[in-house]
C-alpha positions in Angstrom: 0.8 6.5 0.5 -1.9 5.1 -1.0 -5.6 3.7 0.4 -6.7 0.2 -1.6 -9.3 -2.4 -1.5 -12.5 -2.0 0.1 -12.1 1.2 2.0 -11.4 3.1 -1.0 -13.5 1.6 -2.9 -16.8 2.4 -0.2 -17.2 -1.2 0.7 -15.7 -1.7 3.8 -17.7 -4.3 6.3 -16.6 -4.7 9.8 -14.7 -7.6 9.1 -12.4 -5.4 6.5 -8.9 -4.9 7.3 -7.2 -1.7 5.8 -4.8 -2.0 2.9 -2.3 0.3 2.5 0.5 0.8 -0.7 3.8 3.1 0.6 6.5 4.4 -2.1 9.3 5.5 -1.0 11.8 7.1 -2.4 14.4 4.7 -2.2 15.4 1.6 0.0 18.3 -0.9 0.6 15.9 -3.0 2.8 14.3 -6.3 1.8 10.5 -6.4 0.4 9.9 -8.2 3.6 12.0 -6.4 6.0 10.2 -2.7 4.5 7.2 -4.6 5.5 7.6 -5.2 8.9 9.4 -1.5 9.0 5.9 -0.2 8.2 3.8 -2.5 10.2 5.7 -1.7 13.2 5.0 2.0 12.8 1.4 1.6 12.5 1.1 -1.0 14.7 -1.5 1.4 17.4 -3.8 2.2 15.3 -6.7 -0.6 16.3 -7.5 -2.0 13.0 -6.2 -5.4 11.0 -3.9 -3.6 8.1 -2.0 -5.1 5.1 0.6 -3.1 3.8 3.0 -3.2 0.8 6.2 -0.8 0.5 8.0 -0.3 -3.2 10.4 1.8 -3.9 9.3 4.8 -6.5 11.5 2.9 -9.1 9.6 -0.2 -8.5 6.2 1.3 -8.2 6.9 3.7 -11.6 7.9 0.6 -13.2 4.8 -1.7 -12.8 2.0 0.6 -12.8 2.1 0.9 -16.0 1.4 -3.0 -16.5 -2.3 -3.3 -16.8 -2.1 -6.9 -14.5 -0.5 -5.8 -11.3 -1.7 -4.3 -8.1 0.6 -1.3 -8.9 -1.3 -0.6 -11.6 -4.9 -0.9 -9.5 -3.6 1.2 -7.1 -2.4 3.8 -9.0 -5.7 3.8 -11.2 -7.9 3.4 -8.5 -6.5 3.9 -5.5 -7.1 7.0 -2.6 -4.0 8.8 -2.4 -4.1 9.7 1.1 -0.6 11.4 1.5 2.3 12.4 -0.4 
């Protein structure tokens, strides 16, 4: 799991929402439907949150492409577990 945008960055203002980039290992599930999965297990903690969920195969894929947010997260991004 991996920490983007403007709280890993140190820019955060109280109108920041946390943005949050899950692999998992593997997935049958939709884009979308991985999504929701993930916003309706964090849905207590108190704070706006947008969160995206690829699959290790996607994620290994397109981080290597300098233009996508797989990339920026994996470059600059706060690996906060796994």
């Amino acid at each position: 799991m991996w920490l983007f945008g403007s709280h890993a960055w140190g820019t955060p203002d109280e109108g920041s929402d946390l943005h949050l980039f899950v692999v998992v290992p593997e997935s049958s599930e939709s884009p979308v439907e991985r999504m929701r999965r993930a916003h309706r297990c964090l849905r207590g903690l108190g704070i706006a949150k947008d969160i995206l969920v690829k699959t290790r195969e996607e994620f290994d894929c397109l981080r290597a492409l300098p233009s996508t947010l797989d990339h920026l997260v994996f470059h600059r991004g706060r690996r906060i577990y796994g």
